[in-house]
C-alpha positions in Angstrom: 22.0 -5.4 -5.3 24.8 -3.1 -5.0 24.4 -2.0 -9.0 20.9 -1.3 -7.7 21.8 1.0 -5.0 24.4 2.7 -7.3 21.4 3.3 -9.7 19.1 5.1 -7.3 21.8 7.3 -6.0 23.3 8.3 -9.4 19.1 9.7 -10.0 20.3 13.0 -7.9 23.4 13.8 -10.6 20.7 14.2 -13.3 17.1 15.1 -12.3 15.6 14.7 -15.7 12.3 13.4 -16.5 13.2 10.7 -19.4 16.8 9.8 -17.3 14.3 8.7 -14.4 12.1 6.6 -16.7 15.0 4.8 -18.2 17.1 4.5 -14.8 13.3 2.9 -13.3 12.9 0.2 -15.6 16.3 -1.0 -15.9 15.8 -1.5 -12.3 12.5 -3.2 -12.7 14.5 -5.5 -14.8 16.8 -6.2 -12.5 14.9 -6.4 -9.4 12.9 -9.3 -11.9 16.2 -10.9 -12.9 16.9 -11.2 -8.8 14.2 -13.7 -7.8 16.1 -17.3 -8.6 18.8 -15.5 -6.8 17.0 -15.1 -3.2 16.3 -17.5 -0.5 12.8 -17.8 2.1 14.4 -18.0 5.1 17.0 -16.0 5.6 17.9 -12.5 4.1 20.9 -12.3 2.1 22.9 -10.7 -1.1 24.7 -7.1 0.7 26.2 -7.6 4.2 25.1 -8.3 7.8 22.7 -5.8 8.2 21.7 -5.2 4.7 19.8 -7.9 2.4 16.7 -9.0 1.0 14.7 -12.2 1.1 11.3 -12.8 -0.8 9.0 -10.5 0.7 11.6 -7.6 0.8 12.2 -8.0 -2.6 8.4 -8.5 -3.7 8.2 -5.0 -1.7 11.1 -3.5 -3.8 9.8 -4.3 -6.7 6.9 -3.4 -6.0 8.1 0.2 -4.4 10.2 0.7 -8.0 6.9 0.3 -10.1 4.8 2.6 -8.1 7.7 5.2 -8.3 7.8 4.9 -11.8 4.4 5.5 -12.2 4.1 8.6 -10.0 6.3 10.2 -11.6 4.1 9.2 -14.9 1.1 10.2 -13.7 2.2 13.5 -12.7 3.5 14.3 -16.2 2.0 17.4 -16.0 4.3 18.5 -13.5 7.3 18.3 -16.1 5.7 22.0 -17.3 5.7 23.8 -14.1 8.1 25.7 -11.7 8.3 22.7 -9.0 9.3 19.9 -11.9 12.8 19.3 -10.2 11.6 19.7 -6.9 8.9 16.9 -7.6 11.7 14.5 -8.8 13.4 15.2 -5.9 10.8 14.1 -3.8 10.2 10.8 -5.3 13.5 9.9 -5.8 13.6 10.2 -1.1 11.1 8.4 -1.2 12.4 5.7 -3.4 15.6 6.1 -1.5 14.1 5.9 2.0 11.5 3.0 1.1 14.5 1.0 -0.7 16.5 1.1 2.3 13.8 0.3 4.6 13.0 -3.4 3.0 16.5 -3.9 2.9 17.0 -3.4 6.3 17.4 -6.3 8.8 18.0 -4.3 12.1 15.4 -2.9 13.4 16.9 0.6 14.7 17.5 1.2 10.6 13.8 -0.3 9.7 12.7 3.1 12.5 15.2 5.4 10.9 14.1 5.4 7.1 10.4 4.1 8.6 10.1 7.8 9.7 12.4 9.3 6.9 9.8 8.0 4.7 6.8 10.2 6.3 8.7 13.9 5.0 8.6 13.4 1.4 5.0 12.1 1.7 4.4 15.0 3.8 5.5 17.8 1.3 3.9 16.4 -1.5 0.8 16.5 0.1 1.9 20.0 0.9 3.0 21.0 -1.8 0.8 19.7 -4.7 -2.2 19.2 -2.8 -5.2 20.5 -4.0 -7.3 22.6 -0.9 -6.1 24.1 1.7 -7.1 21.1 4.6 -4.1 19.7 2.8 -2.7 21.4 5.8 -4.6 19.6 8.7 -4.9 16.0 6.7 -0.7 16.6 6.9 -0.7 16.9 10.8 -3.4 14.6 11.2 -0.6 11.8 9.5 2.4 13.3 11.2 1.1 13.3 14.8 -0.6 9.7 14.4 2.1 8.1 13.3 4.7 10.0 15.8 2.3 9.6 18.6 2.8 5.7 18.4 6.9 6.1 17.2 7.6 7.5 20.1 7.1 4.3 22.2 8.5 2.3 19.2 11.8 3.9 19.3 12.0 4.0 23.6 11.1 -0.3 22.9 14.2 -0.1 20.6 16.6 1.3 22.5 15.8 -1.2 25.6 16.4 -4.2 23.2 19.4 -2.4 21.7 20.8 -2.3 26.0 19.3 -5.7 27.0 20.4 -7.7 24.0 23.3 -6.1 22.4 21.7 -5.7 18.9 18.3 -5.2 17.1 18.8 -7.6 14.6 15.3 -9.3 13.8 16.8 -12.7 13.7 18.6 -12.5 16.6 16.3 -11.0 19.1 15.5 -13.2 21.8 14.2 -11.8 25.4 11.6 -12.7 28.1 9.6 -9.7 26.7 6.6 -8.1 28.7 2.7 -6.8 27.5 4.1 -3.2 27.6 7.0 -3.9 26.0 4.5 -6.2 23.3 2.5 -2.7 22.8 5.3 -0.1 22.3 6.7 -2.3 19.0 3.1 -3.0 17.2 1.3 0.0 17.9 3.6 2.3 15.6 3.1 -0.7 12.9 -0.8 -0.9 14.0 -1.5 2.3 13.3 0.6 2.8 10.1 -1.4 -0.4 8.1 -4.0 1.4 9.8 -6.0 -0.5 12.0 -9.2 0.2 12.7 -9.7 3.4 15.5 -6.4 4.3 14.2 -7.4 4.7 10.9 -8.7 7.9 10.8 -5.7 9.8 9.4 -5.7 7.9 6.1 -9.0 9.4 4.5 -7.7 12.8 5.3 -4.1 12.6 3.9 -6.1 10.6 0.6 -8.2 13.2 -0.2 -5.9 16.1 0.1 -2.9 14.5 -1.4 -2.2 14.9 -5.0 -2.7 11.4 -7.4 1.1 10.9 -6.9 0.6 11.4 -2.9 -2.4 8.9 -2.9 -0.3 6.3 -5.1 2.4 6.1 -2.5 0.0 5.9 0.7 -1.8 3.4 -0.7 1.0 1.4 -2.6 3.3 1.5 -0.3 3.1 3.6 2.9 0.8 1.4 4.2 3.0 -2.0 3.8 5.3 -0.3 5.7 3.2 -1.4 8.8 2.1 -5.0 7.5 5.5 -5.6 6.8 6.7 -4.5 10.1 4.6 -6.8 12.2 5.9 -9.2 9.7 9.7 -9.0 11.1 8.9 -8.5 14.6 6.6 -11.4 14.7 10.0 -13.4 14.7 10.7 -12.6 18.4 7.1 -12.0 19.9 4.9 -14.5 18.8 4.4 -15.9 21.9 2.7 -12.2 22.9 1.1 -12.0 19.4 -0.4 -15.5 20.0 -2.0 -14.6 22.9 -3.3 -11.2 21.7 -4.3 -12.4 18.8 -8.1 -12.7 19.4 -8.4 -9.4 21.1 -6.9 -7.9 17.7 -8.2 -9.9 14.8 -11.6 -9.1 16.6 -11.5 -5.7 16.6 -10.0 -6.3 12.8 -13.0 -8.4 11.9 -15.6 -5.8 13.3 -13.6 -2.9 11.5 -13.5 -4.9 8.6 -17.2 -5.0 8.8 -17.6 -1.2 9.7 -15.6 0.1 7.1 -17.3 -1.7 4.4 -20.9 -0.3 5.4 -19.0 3.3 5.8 -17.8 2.5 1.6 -21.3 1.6 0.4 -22.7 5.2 1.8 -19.8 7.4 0.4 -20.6 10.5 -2.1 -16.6 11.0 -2.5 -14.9 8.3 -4.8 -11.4 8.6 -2.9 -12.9 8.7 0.5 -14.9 5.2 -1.0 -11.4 4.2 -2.1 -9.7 5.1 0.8 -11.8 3.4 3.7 -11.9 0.1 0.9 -7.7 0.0 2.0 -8.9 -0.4 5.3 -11.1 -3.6 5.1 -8.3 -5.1 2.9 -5.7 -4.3 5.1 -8.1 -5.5 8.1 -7.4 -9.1 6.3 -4.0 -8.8 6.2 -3.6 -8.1 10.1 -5.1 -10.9 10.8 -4.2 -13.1 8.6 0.0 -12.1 10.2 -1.6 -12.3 14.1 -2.8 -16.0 13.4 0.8 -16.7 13.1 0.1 -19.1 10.2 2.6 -20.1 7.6 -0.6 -19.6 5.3 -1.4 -16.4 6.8 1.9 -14.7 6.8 2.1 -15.4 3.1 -1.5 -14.3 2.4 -1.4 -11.5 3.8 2.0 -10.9 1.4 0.1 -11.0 -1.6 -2.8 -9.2 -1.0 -0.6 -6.4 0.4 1.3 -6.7 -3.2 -2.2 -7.3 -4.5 -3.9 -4.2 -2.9 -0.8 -2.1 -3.9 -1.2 -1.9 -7.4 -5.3 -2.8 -7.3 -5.6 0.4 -5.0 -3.0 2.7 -6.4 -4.9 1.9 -9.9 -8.6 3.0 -8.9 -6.7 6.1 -7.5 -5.8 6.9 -10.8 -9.1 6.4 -12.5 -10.6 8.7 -10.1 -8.0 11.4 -10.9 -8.8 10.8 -14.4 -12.5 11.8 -13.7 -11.3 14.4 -11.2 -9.4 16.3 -14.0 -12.7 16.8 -16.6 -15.1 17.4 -14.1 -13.6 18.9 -11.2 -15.1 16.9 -8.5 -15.2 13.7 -6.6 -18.6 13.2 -6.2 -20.8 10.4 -7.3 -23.8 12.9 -8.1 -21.7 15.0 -10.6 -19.9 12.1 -12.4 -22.0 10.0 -14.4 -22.7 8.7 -17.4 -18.7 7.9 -18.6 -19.6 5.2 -20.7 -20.6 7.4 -23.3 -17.7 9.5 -23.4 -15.1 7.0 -22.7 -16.2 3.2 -23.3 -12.4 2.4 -23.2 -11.9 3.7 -19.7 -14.8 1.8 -18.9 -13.3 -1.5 -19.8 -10.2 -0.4 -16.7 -13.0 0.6 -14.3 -14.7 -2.5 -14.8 -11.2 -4.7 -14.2 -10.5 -2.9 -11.5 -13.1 -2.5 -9.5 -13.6 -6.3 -10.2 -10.0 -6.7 -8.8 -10.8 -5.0 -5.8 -13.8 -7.5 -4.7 -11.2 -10.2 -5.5 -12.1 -11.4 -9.2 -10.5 -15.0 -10.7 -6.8 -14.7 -11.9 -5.8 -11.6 -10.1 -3.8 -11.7 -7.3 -6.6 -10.1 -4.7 -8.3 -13.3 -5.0 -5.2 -15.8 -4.5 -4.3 -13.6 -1.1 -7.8 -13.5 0.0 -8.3 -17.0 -0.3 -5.4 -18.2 2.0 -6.1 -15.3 3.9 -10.2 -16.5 4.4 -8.7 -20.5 4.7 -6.3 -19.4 7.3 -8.9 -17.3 9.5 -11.2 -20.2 9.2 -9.1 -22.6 10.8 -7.5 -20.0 13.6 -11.7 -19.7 14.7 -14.9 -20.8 13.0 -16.5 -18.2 14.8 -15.0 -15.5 12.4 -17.3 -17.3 9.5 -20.0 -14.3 9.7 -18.1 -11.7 9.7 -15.8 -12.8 6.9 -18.5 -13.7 4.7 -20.1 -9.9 5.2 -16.8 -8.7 4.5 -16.6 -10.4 1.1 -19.9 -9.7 0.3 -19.7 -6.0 0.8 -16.5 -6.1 -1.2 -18.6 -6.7 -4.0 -21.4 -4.2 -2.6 -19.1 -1.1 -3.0 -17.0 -2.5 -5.9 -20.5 -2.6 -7.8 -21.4 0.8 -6.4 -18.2 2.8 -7.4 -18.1 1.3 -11.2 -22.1 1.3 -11.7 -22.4 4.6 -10.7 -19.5 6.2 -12.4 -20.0 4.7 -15.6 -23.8 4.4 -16.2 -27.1 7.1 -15.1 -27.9 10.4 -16.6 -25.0 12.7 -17.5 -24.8 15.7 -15.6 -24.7 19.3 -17.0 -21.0 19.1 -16.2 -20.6 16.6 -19.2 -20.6 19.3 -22.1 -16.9 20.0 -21.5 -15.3 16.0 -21.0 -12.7 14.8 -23.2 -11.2 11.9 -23.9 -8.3 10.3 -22.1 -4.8 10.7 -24.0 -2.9 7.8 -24.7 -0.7 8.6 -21.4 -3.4 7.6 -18.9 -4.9 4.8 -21.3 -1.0 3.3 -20.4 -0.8 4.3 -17.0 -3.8 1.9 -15.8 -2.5 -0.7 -18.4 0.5 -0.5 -16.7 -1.5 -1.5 -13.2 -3.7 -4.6 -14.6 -1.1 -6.3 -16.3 1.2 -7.3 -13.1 -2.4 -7.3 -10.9 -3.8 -10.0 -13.3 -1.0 -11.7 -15.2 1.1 -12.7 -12.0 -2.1 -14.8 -11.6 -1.1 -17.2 -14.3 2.2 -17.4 -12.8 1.1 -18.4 -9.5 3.2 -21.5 -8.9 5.9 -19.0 -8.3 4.5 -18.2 -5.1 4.0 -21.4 -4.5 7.4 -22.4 -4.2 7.5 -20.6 -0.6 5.1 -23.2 0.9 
C-alpha cells in the first residue's frame, strides 16, 4: 500500500499525459494484486489509522479506474492552454479520494470528504460548458456544506466524549440530534431524495470528466459513509430506518417517472443515479449483512454503468451540439458500432444478466423484501421503470428520423470506441467472477 501511495505522489514531479497513463495502470495492477491480501472485518495493511478492507479497496480501485479514464476522455485537453492545470486537478482528486477510503478515523474521512469537493468544483468551473456552470457550482458547495457543518460540530463532541473518532472504537449512549448531524452530510451527498436537487445541476454543467467523477465516485462517498458510521449507531439507524427507506422508496418511485419525461439525456442520466442510489440507502438502513453488501456492488455497479452512459452522451454531444432527444436521432445509421455500447449499457442500467447491476439489485430487492413486504409495490415500479427509461434513452437515440443536424456527424475514433470498452468489460466480466464476492458472506 505504501508503494501505492508513493506512486500517486510522485504524479506531481512529472505532469505528463502518457507518465499518468502508465503510473494508473500499474496501480490498477496492483490494487488487483491486493485482494487475497485483505481481510472483511477488520481494516488493515498501513498503520492504526490508515488501512483498507474489502469495500475500501473495491472503492480504490474503482476511484483509480475512473481517474484513468477522465483523463482519457478529456484527451482533447492535452492540446490546450489548461493541459497541466487539468492533470493537476485529477491527480487532487485521486489524492483526496485515495486517502479518504483509507481512512479509519473519522475526523480524516471529513477532512479529505470536503477536500474532495474543490477539485470537482473547479473543473466544473473551469471546463464547463455554459455559464450556469456558475450557479450548478454553488448549488453543490452550499448543499453539501450546509449539512457538514453539523457533521464536523457531531465530530468534535465524539472526539471530547470518547477520546478518539475511530469507527471501530466508537461507543456512546448517542441521542436523535446527535443521530442527524452524522447522516445528513452523508444523506445528502449519495443524494437522497429532497436533497437531491444539486446533482442535475452540477451534471449538466460539468464537463464529461466532471460528470464521470460525480457519478463514479463523488456520490459513494456518502454510501460509503453511512457504511462506517453504521458501526456505532445502528441502534438509531434501526429505528429510523422506516421513516428513511420510505421516503427512499417514494423517491425511488418519483425520480423514475421524472426520467421517462426528460428531453435532456444527462438530466435522464442524472436523476437515473438517484433511483439507483435510492436502493442502496436502503438496502445499508435495513442493517442486513445482505444489504450492506448489496448495496456495495451496485454502488461499484452504478459507478462504471453511470460513468459509461455519461460518456456516450458526450459522444453525441460533441457531433451535434446538444443534449436533446428531439435533435439526436437516427445514430444507428451513422454509427451501428456505438449502437452495440448504447444497447449494453443502457441494458446494464435496468440491471441486465451477468452484469453487476443485476447481482446488487438482487440482494438489494431480497433484503428489502424481508425488512417489509409492504415495500413489494414500490420496488416492483421501481424495476419496471428502470426498464421504461433504459428503453427510452437507447430507442430514441439510436432509431427515428434523422434530423437536419445529421449532415455533419462523423464517426467515433478509435479513442472513444476504447473508452466505453474500457467500462463494459469490468461492468460485465466481474459477473462471471461472482464467487469472489461471495466469499464475504
Amino acid at each position: 500500500m505504501m508503494i501505492s501511495i508513493f506512486m500517486i505522489l510522485t504524479l506531481i514531479l512529472n505532469i505528463n499525459y502518457n507518465m499518468y497513463y502508465i503510473m494508473m495502470v500499474s496501480l490498477m495492477f496492483i490494487f488487483m494484486g491486493m485482494i487475497y491480501m485483505l481481510p472483511m472485518n477488520y481494516m488493515s495493511m498501513l498503520s492504526y489509522s490508515w488501512g483498507m478492507d474489502l469495500i475500501s479497496w473495491g472503492f480504490n480501485l474503482l476511484l483509480i479506474l475512473i481517474i484513468f479514464l477522465m483523463v482519457y476522455s478529456s484527451y482533447n485537453y492535452k492540446y490546450s492552454n489548461k493541459s497541466k492545470e487539468f492533470i493537476l486537478m485529477n491527480f487532487f482528486l485521486l489524492l483526496f479520494l485515495f486517502f479518504c477510503f483509507m481512512s479509519s478515523s473519522l475526523f480524516s474521512y471529513y477532512i479529505f470528504f470536503e477536500s474532495s469537493l474543490i477539485p470537482t468544483l473547479f473543473l466544473i468551473f473551469g471546463w464547463g460548458y455554459q455559464p450556469e456552470r456558475l450557479m450548478a457550482g454553488f448549488y453543490l458547495i452550499f448543499y453539501t456544506l450546509f449539512a457538514s457543518l453539523p457533521l464536523l460540530l457531531s465530530i468534535f463532541y465524539l472526539i471530547n466524549m470518547q477520546g478518539n473518532s475511530f469507527f471501530w472504537l466508537i461507543d456512546l449512549n448517542l441521542n436523535f440530534y446527535l443521530f442527524l448531524c452524522l447522516i445528513t452530510a452523508f444523506l445528502i451527498k449519495i443524494p437522497m431524495f429532497m436533497f437531491h436537487f444539486w446533482l442535475p445541476k452540477a451534471h449538466v454543467e460539468a464537463p464529461i470528466s466532471g460528470s464521470m467523477i460525480l457519478a463514479g465516485l463523488l456520490l459513494k462517498l456518502g454510501g460509503y459513509g453511512l457504511i462506517r458510521v453504521s458501526l456505532f449507531l445502528y441502534d438509531y439507524m434501526y429505528i429510523y430506518s422506516q421513516y428513511i427507506n420510505s421516503l427512499s422508496l417514494f423517491g425511488g418511485l418519483v425520480c423514475g417517472l421524472i426520467c421517462c419525461m426528460q428531453l435532456d439525456m444527462k438530466v435522464l442520466v442524472a436523476y437515473s443515479s438517484v433511483c439507483h442510489m435510492a436502493l442502496c440507502i436502503m438496502g445499508i438502513f435495513s442493517l442486513t449483512y445482505w444489504g450492506i453488501l448489496g448495496s456495495f456492488i451496485l454502488m461499484l455497479a452504478h459507478g462504471l454503468c453511470s460513468s459509461g452512459l455519461f460518456c456516450l452522451v458526450n459522444i453525441v454531444y460533441d457531433r451535434s451540439g446538444s443534449r436533446s432527444f428531439l435533435l439526436n436521432k437516427g445514430y444507428m445509421i451513422f454509427m451501428p458500432s456505438l449502437c452495440l455500447f448504447w444497447f449494453i449499457l443502457c441494458s446494464n442500467n435496468m440491471g441486465s444478466p451477468l452484469s453487476m447491476n443485476l447481482f446488487g439489485e438482487l440482494m438489494l430487492i431480497i433484503c428489502l423484501l424481508s425488512w417489509t413486504t409492504t415495500s413489494t409495490f414500490f420496488l416492483m415500479s421501481m424495476s419496471f421503470l428502470a426498464c421504461v427509461y433504459s428503453m427510452y434513452l437507447f430507442s430514441f437515440v439510436n432509431h427515428g428520423y434523422i434530423s437536419m443536424y445529421g449532415l455533419y456527424l462523423y464517426n467515433c475514433s478509435l479513442r472513444e470506441y476504447m473508452l466505453i470498452f474500457t467500462h463494459i468489460v469490468p461492468l460485465n466480466m466481474i459477473g462471471l467472477k461472482f464467487n469472489m464476492f461471495m466469499f464475504m458472506i
